[in-house]
Each structure stands twice: as C-alpha cells, then as structure tokens.
LOVO-556882 format. One record per atom (N, C-alpha, C): residue in one letter; atom name; x, y, z; residue number from 1. Coordinates in nm, 3 decimals. Layout:
N
ATOM rest atom      xx      yy      zz  nr
ATOM    A   CA       X       Y       Z NUM
...
***
This chain:
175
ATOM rest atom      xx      yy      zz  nr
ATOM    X    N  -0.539   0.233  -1.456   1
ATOM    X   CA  -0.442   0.163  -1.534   1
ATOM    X    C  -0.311   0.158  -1.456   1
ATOM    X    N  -0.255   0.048  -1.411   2
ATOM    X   CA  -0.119   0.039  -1.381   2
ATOM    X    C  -0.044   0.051  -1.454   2
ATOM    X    N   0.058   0.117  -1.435   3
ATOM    X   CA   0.211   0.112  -1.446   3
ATOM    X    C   0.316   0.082  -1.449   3
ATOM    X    N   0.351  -0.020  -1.510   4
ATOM    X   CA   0.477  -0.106  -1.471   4
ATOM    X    C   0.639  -0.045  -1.486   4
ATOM    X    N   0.743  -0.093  -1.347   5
ATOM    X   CA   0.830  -0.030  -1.343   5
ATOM    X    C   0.912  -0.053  -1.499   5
ATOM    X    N   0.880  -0.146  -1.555   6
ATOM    X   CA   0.983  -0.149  -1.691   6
ATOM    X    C   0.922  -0.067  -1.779   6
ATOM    X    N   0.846  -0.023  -1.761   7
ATOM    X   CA   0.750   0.104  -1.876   7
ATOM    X    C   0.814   0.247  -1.853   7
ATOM    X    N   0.800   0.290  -1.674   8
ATOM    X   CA   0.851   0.369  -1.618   8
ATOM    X    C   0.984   0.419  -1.651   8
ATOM    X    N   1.091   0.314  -1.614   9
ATOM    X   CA   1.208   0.285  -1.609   9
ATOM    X    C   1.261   0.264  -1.799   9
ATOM    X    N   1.168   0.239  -1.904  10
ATOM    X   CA   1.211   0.257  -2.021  10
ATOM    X    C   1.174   0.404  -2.058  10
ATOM    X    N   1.056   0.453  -2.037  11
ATOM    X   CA   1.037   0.589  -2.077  11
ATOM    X    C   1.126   0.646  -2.041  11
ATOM    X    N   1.162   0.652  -1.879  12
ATOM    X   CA   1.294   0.767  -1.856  12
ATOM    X    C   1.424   0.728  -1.916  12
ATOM    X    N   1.480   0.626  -1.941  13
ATOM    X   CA   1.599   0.554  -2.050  13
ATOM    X    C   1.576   0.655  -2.214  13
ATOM    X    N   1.424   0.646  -2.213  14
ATOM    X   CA   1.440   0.693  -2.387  14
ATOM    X    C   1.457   0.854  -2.366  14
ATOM    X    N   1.399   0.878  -2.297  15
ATOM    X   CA   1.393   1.048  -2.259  15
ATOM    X    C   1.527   1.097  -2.256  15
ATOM    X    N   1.592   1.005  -2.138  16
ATOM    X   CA   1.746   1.026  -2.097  16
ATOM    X    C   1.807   1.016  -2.296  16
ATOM    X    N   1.804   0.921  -2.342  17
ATOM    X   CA   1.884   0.977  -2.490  17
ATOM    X    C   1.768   1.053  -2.550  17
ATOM    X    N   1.710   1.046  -2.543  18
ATOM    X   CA   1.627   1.181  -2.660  18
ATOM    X    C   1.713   1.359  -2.625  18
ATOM    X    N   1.706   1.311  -2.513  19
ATOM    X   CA   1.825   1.490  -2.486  19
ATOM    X    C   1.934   1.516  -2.467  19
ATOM    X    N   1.956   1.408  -2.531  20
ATOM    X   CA   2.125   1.402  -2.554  20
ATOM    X    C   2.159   1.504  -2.690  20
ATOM    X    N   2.246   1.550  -2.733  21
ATOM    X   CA   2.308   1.567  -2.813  21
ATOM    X    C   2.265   1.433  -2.947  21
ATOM    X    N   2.229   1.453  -3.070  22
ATOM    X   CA   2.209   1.392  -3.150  22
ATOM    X    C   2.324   1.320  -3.173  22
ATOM    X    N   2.303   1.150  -3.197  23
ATOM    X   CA   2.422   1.093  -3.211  23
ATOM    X    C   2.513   1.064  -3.130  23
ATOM    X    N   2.484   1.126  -2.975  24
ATOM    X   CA   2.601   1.076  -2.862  24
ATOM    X    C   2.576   0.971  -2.814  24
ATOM    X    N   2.700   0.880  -2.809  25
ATOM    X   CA   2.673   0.747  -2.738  25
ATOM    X    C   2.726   0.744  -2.613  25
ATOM    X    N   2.610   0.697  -2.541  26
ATOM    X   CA   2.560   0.689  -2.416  26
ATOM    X    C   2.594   0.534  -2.359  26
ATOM    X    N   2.695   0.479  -2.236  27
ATOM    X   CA   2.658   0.358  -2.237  27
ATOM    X    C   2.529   0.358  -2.078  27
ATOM    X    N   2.507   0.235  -2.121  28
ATOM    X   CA   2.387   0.188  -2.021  28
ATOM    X    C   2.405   0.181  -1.877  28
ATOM    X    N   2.544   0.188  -1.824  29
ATOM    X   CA   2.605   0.209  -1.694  29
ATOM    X    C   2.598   0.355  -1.647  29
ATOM    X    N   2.623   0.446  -1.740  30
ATOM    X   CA   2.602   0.578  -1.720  30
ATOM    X    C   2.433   0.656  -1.696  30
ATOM    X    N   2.361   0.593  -1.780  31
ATOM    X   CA   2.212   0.607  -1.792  31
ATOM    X    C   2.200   0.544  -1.634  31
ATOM    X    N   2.224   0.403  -1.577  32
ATOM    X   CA   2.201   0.310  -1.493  32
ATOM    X    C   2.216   0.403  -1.365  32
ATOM    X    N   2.333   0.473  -1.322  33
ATOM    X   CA   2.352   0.574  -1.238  33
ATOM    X    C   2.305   0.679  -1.250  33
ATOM    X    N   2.293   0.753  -1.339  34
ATOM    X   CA   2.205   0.881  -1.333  34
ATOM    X    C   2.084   0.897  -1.333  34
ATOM    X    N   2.040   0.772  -1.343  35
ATOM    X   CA   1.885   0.765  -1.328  35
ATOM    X    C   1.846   0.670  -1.241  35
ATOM    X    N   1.986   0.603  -1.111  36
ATOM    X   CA   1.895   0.543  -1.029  36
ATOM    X    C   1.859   0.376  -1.066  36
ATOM    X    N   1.887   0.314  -1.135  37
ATOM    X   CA   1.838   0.205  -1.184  37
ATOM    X    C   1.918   0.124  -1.219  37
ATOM    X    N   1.865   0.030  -1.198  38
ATOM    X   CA   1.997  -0.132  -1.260  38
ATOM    X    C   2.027  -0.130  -1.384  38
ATOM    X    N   2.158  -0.116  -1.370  39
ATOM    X   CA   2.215  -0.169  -1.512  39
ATOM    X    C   2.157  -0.277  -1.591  39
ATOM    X    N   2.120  -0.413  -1.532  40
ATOM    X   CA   2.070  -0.490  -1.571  40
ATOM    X    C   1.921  -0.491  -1.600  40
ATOM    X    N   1.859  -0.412  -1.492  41
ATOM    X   CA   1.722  -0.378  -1.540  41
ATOM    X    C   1.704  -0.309  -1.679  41
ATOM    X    N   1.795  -0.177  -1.697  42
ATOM    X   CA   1.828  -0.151  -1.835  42
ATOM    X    C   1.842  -0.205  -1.962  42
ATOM    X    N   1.935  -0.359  -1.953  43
ATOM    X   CA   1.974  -0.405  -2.031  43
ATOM    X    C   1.866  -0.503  -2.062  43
ATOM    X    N   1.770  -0.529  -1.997  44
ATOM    X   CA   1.659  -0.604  -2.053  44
ATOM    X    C   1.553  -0.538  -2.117  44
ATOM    X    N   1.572  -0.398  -2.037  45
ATOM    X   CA   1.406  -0.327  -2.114  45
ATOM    X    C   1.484  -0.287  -2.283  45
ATOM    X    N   1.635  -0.256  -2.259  46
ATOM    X   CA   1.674  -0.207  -2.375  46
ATOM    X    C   1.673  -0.380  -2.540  46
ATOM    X    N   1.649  -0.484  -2.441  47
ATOM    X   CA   1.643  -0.620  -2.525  47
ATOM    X    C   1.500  -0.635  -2.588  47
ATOM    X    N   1.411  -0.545  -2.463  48
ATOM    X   CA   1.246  -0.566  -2.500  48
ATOM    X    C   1.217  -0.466  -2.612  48
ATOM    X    N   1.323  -0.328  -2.613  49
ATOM    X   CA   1.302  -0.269  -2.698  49
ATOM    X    C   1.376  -0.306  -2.879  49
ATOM    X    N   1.440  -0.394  -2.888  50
ATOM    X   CA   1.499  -0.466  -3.000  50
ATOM    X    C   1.401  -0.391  -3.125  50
ATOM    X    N   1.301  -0.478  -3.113  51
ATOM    X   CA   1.197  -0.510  -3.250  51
ATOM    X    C   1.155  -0.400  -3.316  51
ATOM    X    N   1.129  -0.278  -3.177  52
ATOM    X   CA   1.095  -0.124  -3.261  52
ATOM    X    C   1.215  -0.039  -3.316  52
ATOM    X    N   1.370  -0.088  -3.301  53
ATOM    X   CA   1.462  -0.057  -3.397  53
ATOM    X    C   1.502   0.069  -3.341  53
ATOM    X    N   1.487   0.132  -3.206  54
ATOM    X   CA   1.469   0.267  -3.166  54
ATOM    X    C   1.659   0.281  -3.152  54
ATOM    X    N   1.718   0.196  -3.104  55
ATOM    X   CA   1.830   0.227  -3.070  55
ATOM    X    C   1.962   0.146  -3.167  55
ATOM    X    N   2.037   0.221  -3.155  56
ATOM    X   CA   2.198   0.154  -3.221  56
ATOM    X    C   2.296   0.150  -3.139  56
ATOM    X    N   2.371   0.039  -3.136  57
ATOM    X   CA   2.440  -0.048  -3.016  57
ATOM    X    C   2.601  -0.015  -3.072  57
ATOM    X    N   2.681   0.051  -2.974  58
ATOM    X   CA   2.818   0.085  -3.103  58
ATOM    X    C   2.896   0.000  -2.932  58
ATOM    X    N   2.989  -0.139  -2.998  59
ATOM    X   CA   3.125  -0.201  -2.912  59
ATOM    X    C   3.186  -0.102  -2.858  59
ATOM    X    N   3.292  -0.119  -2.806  60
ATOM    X   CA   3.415  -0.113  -2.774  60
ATOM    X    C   3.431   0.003  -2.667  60
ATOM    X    N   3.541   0.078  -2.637  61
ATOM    X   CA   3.577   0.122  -2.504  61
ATOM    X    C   3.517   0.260  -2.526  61
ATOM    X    N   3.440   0.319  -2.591  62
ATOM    X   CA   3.372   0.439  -2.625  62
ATOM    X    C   3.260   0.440  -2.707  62
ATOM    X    N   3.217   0.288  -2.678  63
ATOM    X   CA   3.043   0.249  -2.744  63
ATOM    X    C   2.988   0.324  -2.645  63
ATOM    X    N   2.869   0.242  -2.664  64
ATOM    X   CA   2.699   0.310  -2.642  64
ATOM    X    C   2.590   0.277  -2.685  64
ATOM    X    N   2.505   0.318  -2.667  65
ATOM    X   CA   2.352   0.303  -2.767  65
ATOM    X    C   2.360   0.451  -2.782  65
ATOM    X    N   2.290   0.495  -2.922  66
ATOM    X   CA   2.241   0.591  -2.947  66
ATOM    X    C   2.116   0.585  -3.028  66
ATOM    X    N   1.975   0.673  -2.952  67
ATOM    X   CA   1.865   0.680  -3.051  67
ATOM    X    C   1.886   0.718  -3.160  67
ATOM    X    N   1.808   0.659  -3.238  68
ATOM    X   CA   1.775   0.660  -3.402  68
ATOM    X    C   1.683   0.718  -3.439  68
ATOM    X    N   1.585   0.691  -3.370  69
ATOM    X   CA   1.453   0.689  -3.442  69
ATOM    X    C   1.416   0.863  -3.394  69
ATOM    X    N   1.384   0.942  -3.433  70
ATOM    X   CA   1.319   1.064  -3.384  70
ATOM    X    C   1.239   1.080  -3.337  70
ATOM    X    N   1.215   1.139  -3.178  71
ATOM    X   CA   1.118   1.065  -3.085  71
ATOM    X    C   1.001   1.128  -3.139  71
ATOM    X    N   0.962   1.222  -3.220  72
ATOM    X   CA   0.858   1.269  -3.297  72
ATOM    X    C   0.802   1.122  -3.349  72
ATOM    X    N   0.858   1.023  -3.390  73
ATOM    X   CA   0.805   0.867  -3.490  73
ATOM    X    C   0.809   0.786  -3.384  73
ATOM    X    N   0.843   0.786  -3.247  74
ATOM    X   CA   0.823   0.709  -3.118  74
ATOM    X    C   0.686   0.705  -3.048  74
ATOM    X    N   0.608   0.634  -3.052  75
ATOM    X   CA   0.405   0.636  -2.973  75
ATOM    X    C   0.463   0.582  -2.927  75
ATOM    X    N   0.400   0.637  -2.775  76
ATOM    X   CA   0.393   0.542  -2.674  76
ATOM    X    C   0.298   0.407  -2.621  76
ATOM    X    N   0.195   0.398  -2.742  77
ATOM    X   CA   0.141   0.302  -2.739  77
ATOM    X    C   0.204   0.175  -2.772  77
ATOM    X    N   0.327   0.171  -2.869  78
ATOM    X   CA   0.382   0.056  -2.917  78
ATOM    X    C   0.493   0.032  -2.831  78
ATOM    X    N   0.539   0.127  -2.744  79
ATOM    X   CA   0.648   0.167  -2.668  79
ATOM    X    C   0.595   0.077  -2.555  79
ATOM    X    N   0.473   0.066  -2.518  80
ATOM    X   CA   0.410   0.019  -2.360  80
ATOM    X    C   0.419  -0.071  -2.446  80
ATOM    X    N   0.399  -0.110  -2.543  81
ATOM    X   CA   0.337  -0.284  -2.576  81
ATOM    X    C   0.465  -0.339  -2.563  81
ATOM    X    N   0.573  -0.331  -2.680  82
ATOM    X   CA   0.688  -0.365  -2.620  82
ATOM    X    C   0.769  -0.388  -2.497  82
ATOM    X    N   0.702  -0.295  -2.443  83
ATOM    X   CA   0.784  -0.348  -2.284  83
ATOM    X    C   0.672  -0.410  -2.179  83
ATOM    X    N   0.589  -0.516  -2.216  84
ATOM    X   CA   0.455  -0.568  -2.134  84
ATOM    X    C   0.373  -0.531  -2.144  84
ATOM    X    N   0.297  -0.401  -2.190  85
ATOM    X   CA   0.199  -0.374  -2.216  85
ATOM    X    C   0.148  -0.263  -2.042  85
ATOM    X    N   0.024  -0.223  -2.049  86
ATOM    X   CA  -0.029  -0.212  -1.925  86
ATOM    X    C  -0.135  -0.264  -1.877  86
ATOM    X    N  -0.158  -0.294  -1.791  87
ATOM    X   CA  -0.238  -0.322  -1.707  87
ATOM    X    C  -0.371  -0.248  -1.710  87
ATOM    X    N  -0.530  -0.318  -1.718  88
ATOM    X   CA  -0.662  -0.227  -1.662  88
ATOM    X    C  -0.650  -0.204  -1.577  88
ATOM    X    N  -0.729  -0.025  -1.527  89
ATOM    X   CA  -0.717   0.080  -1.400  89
ATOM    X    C  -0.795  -0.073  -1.297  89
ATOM    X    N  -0.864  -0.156  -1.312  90
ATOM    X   CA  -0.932  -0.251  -1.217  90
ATOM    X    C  -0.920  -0.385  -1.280  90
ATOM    X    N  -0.903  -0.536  -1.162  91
ATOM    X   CA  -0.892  -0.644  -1.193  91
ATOM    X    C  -0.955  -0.695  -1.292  91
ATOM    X    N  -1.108  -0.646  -1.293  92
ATOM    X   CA  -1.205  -0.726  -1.366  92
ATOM    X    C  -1.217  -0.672  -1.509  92
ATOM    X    N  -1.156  -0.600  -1.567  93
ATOM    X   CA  -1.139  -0.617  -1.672  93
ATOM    X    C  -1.056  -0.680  -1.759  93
ATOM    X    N  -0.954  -0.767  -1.689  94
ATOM    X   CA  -0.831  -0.853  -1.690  94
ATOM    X    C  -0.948  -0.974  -1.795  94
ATOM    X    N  -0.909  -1.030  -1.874  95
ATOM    X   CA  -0.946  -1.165  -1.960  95
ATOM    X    C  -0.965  -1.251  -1.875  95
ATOM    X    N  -0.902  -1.305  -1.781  96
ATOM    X   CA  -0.891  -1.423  -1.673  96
ATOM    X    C  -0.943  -1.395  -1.587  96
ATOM    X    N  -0.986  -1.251  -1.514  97
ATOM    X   CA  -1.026  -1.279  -1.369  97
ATOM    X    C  -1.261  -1.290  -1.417  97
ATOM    X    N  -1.293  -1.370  -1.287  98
ATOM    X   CA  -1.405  -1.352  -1.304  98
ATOM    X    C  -1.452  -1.243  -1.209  98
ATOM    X    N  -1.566  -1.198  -1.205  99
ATOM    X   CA  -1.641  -1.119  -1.088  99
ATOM    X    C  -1.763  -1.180  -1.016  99
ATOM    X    N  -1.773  -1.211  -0.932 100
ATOM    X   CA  -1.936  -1.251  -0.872 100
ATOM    X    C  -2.029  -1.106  -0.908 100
ATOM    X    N  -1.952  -1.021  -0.909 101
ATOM    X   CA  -2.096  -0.935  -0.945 101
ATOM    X    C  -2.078  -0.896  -1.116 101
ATOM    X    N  -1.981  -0.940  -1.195 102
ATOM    X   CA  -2.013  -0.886  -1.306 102
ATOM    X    C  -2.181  -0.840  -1.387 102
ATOM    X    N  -2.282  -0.957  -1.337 103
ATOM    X   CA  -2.392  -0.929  -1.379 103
ATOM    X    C  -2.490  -0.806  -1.349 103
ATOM    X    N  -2.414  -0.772  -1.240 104
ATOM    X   CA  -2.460  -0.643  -1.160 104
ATOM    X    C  -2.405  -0.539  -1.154 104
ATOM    X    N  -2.304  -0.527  -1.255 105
ATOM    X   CA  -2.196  -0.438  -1.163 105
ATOM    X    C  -2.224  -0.287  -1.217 105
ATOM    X    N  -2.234  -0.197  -1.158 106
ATOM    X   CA  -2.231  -0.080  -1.245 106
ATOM    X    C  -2.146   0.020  -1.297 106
ATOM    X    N  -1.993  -0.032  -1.225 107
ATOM    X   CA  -1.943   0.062  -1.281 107
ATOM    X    C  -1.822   0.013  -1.366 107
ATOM    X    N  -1.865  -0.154  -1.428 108
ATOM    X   CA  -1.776  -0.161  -1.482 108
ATOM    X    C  -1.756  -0.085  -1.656 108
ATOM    X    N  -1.874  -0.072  -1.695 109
ATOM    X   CA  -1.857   0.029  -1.829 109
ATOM    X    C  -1.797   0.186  -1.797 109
ATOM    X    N  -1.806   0.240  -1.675 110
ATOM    X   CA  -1.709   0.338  -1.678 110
ATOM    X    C  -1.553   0.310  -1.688 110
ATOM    X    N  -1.524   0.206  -1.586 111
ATOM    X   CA  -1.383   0.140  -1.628 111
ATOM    X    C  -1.306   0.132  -1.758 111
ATOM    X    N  -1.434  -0.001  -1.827 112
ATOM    X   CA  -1.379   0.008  -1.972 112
ATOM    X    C  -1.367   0.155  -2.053 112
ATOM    X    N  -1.424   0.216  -2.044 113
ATOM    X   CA  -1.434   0.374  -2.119 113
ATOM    X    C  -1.315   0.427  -2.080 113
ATOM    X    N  -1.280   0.451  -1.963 114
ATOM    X   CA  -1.158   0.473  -1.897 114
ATOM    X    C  -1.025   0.424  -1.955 114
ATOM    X    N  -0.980   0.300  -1.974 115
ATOM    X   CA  -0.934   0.219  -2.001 115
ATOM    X    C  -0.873   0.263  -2.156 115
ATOM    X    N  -1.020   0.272  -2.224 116
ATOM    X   CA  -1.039   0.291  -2.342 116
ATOM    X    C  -0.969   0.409  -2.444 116
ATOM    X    N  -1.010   0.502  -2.327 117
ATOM    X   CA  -0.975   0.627  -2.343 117
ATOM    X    C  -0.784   0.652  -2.347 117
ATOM    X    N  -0.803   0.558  -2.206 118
ATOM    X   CA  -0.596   0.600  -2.178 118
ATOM    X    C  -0.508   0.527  -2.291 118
ATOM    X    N  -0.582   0.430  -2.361 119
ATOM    X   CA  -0.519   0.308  -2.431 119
ATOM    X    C  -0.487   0.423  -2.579 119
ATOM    X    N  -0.569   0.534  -2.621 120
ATOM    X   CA  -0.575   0.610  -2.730 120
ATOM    X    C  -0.541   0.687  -2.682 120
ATOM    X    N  -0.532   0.797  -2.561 121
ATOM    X   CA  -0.439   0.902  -2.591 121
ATOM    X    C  -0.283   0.847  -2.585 121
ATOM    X    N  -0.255   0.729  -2.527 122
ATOM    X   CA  -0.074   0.677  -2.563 122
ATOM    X    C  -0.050   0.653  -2.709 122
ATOM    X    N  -0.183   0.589  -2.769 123
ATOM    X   CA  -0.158   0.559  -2.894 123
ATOM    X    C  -0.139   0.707  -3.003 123
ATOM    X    N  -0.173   0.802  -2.955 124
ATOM    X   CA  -0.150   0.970  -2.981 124
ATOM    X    C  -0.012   1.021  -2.971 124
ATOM    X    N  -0.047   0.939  -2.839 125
ATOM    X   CA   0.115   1.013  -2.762 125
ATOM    X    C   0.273   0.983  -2.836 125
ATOM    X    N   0.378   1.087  -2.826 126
ATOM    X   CA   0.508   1.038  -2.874 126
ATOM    X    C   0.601   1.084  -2.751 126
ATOM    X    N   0.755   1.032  -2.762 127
ATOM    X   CA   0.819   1.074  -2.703 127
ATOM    X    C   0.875   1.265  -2.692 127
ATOM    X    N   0.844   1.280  -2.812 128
ATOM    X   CA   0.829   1.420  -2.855 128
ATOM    X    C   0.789   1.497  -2.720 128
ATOM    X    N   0.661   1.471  -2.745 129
ATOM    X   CA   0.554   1.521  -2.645 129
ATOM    X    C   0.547   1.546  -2.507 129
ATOM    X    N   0.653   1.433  -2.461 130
ATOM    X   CA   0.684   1.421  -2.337 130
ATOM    X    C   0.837   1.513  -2.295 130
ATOM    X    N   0.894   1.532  -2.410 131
ATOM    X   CA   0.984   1.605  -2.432 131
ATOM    X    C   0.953   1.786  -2.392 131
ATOM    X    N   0.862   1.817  -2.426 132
ATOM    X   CA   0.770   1.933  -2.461 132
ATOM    X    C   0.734   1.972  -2.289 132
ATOM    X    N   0.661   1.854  -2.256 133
ATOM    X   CA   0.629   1.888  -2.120 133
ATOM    X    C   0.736   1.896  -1.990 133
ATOM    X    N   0.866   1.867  -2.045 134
ATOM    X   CA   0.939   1.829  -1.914 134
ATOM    X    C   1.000   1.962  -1.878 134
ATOM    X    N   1.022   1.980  -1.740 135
ATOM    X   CA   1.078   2.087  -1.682 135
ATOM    X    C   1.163   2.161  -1.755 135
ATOM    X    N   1.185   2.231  -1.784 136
ATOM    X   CA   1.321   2.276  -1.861 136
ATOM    X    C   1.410   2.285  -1.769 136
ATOM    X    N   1.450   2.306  -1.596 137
ATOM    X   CA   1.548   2.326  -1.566 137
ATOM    X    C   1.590   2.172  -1.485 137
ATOM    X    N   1.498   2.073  -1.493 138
ATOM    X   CA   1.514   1.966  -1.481 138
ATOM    X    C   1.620   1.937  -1.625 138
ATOM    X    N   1.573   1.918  -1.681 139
ATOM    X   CA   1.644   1.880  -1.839 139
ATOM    X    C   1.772   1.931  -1.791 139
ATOM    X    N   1.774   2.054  -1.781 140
ATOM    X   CA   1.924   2.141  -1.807 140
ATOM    X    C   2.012   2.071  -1.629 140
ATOM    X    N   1.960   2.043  -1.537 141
ATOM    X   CA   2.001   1.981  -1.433 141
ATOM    X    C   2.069   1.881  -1.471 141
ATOM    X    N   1.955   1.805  -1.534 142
ATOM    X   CA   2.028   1.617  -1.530 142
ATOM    X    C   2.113   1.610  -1.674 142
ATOM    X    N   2.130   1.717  -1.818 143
ATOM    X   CA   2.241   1.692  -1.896 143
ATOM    X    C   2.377   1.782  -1.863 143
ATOM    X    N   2.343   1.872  -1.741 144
ATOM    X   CA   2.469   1.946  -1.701 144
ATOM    X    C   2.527   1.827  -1.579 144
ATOM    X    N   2.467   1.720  -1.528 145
ATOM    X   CA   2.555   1.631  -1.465 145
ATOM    X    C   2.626   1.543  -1.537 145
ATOM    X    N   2.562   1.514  -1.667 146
ATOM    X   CA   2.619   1.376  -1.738 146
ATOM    X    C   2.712   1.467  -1.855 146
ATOM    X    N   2.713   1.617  -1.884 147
ATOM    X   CA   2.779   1.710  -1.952 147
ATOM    X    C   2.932   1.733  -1.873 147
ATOM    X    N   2.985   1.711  -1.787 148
ATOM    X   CA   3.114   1.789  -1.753 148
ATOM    X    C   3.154   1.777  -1.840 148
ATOM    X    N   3.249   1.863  -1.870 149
ATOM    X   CA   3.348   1.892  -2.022 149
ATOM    X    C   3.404   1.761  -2.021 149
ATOM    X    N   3.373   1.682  -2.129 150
ATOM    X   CA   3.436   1.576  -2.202 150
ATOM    X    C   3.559   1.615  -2.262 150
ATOM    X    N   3.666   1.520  -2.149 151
ATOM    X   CA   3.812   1.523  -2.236 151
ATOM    X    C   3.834   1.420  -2.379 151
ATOM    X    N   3.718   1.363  -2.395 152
ATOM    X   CA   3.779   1.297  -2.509 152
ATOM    X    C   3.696   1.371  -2.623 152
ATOM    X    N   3.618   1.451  -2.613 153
ATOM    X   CA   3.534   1.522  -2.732 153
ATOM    X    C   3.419   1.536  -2.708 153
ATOM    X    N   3.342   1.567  -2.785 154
ATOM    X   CA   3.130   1.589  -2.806 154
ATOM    X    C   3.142   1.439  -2.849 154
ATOM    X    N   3.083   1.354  -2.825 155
ATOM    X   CA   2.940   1.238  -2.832 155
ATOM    X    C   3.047   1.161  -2.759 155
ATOM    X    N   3.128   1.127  -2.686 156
ATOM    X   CA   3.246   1.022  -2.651 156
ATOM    X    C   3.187   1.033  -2.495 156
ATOM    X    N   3.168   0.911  -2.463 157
ATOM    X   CA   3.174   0.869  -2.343 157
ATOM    X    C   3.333   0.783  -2.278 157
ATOM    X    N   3.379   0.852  -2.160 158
ATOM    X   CA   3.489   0.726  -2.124 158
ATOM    X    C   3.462   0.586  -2.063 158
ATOM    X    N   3.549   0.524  -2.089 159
ATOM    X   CA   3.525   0.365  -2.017 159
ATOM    X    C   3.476   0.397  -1.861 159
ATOM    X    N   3.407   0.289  -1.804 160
ATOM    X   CA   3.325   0.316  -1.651 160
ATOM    X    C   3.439   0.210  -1.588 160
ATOM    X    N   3.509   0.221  -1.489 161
ATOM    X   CA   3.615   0.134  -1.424 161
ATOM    X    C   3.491   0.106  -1.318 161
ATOM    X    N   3.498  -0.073  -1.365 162
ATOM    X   CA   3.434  -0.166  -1.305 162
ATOM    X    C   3.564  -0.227  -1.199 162
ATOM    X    N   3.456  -0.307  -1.073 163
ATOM    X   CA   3.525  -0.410  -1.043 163
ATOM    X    C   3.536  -0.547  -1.082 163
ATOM    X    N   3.620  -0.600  -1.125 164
ATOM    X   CA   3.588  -0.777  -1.139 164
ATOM    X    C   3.586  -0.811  -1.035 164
ATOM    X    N   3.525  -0.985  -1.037 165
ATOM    X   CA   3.549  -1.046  -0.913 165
ATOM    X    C   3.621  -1.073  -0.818 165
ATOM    X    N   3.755  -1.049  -0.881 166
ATOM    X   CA   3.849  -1.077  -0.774 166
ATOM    X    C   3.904  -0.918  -0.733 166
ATOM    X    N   3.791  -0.817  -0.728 167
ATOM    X   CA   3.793  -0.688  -0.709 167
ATOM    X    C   3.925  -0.618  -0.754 167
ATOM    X    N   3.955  -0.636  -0.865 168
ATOM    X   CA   4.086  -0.566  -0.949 168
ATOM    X    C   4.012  -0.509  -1.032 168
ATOM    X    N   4.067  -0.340  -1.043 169
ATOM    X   CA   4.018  -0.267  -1.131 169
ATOM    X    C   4.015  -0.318  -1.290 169
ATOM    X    N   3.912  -0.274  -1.367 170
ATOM    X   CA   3.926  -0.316  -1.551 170
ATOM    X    C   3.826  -0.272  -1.570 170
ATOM    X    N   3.859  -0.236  -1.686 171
ATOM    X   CA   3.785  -0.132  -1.795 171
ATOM    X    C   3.687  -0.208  -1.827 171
ATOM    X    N   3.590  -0.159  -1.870 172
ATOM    X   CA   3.432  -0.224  -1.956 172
ATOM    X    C   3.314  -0.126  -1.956 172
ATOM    X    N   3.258  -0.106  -2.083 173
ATOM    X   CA   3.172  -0.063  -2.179 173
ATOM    X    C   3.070  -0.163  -2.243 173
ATOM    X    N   2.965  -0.118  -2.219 174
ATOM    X   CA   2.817  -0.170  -2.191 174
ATOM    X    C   2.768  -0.156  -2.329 174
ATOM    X    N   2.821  -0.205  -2.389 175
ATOM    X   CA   2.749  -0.192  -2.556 175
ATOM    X    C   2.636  -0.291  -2.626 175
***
C-alpha cells in the first residue's frame, strides 16, 4: 500500500496539535517550520480536512487552528479518505489498470488480502493510538521547541514576521 505525502504530512499536522496543550492555537506557519513542510502544502491538506470538522480556525494576530475533535473519535481510515485515500500495495489491483497475466496470476489474492487487511486495521486505528506509540522523548523534544516560555500567556501564539513583496517587514497570522 502506498503512502501519500499529504496523508504523511496530515497525520504529522494532526499529531503536532493533538500534543499541544488542549485548546492552544497553533498557526499553520509555525506547524509549517517545525515540521519541515510547506505552509501551503498545509493549508490544503488542512482544506481537505474541512468536512471531518476536526479543526477550528480562530482570525487575527493570535489565531490558529485548534483540534476539536478528541483524537480518541479521529480513525484513520476516514482521515486517509479525506486526504486521497491510499493507494493498493501493487498496480493491478488499481480499477483501471489491466494485467496480461491476471488470468494466471497467483499472487494476486494474497495482495488483495493484504490490502484488505491494512484497509481495516486504519479503519480500527485512531489518532489516539498513534499518540500511545510515539517516543515519549521525541514528543517532549518537539513541544519543548515550539514551548519556550510564551510572553503573551498559555495557548497564545505571536504574530510570524513575514516578508512582503517588496521585502518590508509585516505582521501576518495564518488563520
């Protein structure tokens, strides 16, 4: 089964707020750097994620998104569907492709079983879970970088000083 980077790249986005502090808003520029990844790539998987209602979008110069949903009520089966779905571990189980040997083939019923199998333990799976398994001193690594003592309080993120185009400093928040 493939993997797609917007699956990848959303799981670690939801993870990144699942261990946040309940209720802290996070903007998407901050997530975008600490995890390596386009802002903009962000801002689309976070558009693909709309429909499952997982996140709340707060304006202005100390918005954010903050999860909602308790990643205990988050499957990752609806989680992959929303963001493209995945891919079969092999071509030929794809709807569209044909095989010259399908009539012969023998190992395509192990595939499907395979397939079968990974498609139900995600549909099992929650963000919870993944929560459970992660390093603990990883965790405590990557919220003691995005943790320095906040001068404006607990859940407050400050404005990210962007450049505009005509490379003059200005404020903006990714809400």
């Amino acid at each position: 089964m493939a993997y797609p980077t917007k699956i990848r790249y959303g799981l670690r986005m939801l993870l990144h707020f699942a261990f946040q502090e309940r209720g802290r808003k996070i903007p998407i520029n901050a997530i975008a750097e600490q995890e390596g990844i386009s802002e903009k790539y962000l801002e689309q998987i976070v558009n693909a994620l709309r429909p499952l209602k997982l996140l709340r979008a707060y304006r202005g110069a100390y918005g954010g998104y903050v999860l909602i949903k308790d990643p205990a009520d988050i499957q990752l089966g609806s989680l992959f569907s929303s963001l493209g779905g995945l891919s079969p571990a092999v071509p030929c189980l794809e709807k569209r492709f044909r095989c010259s040997r399908e009539a012969i083939c023998t190992t395509k019923p192990f595939w499907q079983r395979l397939d079968a199998h990974l498609l139900e333990f995600f549909k099992d799976m929650t963000l919870a879970d993944i929560m459970e398994w992660a390093p603990r001193e990883s965790v405590l690594k990557a919220l003691a970088s995005m943790d320095e003592p906040n001068p404006l309080g607990p859940g407050l993120c400050a404005p990210v000083k962007r450049r505009n185009r005509g490379n003059v400093a200005r404020e903006k928040t990714v809400a």
